[in-house]
DSSP file (Angstrom, degrees, kcal/mol; ACC not computed):
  #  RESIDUE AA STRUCTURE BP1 BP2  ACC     N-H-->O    O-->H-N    N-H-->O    O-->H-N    TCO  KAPPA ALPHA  PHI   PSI    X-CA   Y-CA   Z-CA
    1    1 A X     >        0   0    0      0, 0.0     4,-1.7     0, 0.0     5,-0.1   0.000 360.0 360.0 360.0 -38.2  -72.4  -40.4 -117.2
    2    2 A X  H  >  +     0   0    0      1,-0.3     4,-0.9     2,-0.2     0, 0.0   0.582 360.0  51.0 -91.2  -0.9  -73.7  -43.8 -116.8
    3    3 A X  H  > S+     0   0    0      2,-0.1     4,-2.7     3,-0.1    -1,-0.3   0.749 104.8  61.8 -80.8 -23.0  -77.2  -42.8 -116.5
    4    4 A X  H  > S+     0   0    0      2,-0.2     4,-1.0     1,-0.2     3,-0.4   0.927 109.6  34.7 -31.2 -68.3  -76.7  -40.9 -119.4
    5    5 A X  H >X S+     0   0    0     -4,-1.7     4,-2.3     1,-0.3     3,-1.5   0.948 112.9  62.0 -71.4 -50.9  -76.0  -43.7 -121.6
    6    6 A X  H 3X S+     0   0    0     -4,-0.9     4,-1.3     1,-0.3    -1,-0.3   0.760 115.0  38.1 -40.7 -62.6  -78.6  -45.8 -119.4
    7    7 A X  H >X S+     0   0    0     -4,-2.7     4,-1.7    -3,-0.4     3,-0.6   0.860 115.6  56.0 -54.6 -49.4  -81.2  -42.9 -120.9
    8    8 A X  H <X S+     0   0    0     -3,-1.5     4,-2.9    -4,-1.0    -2,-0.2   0.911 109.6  39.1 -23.3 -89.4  -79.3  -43.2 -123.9
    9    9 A X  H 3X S+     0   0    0     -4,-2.3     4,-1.2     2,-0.2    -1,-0.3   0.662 114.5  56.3 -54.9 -18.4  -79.9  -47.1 -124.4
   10   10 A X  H XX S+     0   0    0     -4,-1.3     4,-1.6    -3,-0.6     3,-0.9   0.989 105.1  46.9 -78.2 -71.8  -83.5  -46.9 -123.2
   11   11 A X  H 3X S+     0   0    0     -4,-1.7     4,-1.7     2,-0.2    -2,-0.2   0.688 110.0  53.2 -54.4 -35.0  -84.8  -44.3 -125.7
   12   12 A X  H 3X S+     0   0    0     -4,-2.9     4,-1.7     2,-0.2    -1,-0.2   0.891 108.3  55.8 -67.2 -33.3  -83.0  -46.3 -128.9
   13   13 A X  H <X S+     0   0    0     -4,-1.2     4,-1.5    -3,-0.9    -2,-0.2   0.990 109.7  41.5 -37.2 -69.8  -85.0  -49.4 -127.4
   14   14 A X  H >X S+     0   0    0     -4,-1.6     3,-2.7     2,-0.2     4,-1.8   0.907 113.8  53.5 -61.5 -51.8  -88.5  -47.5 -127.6
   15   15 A X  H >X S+     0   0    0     -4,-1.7     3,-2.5     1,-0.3     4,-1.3   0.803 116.9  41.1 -77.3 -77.0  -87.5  -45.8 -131.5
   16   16 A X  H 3X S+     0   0    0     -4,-1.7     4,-2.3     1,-0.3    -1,-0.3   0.604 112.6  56.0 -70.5  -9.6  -86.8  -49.5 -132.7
   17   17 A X  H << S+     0   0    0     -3,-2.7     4,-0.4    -4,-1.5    -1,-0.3   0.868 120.8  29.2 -75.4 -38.1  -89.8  -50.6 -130.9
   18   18 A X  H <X S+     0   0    0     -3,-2.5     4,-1.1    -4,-1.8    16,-0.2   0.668 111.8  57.0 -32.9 -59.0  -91.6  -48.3 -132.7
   19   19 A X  H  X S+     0   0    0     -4,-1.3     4,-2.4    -5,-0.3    -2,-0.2   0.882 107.9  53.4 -80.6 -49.9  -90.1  -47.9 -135.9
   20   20 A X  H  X S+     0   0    0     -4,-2.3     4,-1.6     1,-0.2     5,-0.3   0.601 105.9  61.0 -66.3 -20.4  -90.5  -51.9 -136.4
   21   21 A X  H  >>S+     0   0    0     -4,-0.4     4,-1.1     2,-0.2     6,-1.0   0.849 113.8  31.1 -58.0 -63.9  -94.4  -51.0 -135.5
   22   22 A X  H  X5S+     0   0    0     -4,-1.1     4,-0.8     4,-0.2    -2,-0.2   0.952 119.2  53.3 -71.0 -45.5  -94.8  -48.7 -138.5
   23   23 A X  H  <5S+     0   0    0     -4,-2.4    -3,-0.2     1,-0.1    -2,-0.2   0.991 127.4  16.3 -65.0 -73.7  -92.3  -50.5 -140.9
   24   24 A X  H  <5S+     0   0    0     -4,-1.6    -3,-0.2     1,-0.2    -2,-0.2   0.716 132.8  35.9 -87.6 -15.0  -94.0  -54.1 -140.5
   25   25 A X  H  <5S-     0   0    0     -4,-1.1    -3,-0.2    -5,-0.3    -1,-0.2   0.639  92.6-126.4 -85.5 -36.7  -97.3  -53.6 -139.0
   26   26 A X     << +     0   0    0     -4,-0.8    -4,-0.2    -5,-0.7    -5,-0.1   0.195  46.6 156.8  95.4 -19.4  -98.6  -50.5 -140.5
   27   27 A X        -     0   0    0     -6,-1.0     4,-0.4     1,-0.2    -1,-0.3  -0.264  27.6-164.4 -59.0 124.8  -99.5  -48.6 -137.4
   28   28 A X  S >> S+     0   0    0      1,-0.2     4,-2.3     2,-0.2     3,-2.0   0.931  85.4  56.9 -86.1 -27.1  -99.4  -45.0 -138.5
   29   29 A X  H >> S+     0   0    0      1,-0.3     3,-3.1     2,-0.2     4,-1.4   0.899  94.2  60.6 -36.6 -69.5  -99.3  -44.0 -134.5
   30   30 A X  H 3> S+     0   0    0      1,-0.3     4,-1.3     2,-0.2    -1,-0.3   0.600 101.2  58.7 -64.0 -22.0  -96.5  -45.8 -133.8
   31   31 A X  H <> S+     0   0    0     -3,-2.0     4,-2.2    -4,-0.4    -1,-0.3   0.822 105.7  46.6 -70.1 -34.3  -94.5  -43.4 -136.5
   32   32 A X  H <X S+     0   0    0     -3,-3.1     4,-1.2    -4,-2.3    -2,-0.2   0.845 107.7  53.1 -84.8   0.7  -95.1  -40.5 -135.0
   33   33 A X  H  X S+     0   0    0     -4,-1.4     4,-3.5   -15,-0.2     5,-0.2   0.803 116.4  53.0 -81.5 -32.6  -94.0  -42.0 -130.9
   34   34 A X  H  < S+     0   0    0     -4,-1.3    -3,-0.1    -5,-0.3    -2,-0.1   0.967  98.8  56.3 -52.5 -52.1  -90.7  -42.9 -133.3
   35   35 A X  H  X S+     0   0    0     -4,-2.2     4,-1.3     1,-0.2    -1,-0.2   0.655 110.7  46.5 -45.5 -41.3  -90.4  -39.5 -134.4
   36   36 A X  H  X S+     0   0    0     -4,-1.2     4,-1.1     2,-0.2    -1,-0.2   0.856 107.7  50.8 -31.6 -72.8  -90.2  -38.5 -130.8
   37   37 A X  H  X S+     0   0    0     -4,-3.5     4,-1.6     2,-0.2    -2,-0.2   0.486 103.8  59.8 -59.8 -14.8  -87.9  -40.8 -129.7
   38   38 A X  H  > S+     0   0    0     -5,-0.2     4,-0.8     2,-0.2    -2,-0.2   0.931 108.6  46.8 -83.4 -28.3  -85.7  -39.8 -132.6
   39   39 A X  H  X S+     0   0    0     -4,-1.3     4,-1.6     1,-0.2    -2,-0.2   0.898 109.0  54.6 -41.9 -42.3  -85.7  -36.1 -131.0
   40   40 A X  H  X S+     0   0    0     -4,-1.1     4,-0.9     2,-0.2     3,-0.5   0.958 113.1  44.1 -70.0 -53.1  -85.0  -37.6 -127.5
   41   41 A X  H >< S+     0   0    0     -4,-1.6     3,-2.0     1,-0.3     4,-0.4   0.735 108.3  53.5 -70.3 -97.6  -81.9  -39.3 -129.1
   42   42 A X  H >X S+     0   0    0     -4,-0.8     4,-1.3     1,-0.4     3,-0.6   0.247 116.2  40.0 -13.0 -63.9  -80.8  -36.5 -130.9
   43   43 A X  H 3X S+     0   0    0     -4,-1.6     4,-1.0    -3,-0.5    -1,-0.4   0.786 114.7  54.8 -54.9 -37.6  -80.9  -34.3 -127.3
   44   44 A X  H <X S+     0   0    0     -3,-2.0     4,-1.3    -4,-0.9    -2,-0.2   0.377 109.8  42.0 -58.5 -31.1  -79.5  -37.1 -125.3
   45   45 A X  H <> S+     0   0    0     -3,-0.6     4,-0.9    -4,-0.4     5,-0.2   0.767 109.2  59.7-105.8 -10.2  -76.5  -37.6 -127.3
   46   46 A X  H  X S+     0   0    0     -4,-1.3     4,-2.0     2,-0.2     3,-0.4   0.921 110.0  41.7 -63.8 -57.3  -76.0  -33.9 -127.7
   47   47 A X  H >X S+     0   0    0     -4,-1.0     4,-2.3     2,-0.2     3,-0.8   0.983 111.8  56.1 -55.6 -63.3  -75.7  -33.6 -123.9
   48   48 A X  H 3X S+     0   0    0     -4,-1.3     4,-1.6     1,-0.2    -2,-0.2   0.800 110.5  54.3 -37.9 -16.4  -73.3  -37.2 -123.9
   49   49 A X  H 3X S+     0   0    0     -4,-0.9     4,-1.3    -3,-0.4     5,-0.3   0.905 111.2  34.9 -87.1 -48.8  -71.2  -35.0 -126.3
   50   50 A X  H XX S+     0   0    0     -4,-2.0     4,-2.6    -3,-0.8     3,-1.4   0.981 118.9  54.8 -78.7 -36.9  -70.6  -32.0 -124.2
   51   51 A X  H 3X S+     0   0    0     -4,-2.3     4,-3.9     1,-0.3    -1,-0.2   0.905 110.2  53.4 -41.0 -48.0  -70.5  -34.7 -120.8
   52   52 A X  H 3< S+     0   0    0     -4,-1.6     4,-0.4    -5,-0.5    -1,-0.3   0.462 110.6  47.3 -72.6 -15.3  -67.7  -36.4 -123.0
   53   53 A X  H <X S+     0   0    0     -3,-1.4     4,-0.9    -4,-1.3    -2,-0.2   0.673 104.0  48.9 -74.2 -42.0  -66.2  -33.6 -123.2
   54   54 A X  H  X S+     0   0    0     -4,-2.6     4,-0.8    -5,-0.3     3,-0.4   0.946 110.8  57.0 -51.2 -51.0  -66.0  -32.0 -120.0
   55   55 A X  H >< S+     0   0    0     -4,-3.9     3,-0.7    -5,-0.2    -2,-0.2   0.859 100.9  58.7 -67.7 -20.9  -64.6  -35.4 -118.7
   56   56 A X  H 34 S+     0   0    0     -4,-0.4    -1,-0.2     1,-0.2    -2,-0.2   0.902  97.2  61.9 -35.4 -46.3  -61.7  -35.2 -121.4
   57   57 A X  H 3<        0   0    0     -4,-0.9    -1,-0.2    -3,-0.4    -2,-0.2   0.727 360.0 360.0 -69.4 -36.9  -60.5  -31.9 -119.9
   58   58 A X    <<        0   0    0     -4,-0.8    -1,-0.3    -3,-0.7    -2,-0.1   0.322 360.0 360.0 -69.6 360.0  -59.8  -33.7 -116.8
């Protein structure tokens, strides 16, 4: 679980690293590496949900 979040917290680092890339800089790249990283969240907290759930049951 606590690599989870570890993955978790890593991958919202790169989207803001990113996101702040496109939003103040202009780099159109750096929107689509964001776009990515919002997919990687999106799977990543979908697993933490069902992780978080198994450990309830216990």
């Amino acid at each position: 679980m606590k690599d989870l979040v570890a993955k978790i917290n890593a991958e919202i680092e790169t989207f803001k690293t990113e996101s702040e890339a496109l939003a103040e800089k202009g780099v159109k790249a750096a929107g689509a590496r964001a776009r990515k990283s919002s997919l990687e969240i999106e799977k990543l907290l979908k697993e933490f949900r069902k992780v978080s759930i198994e450990e309830s049951k216990k």
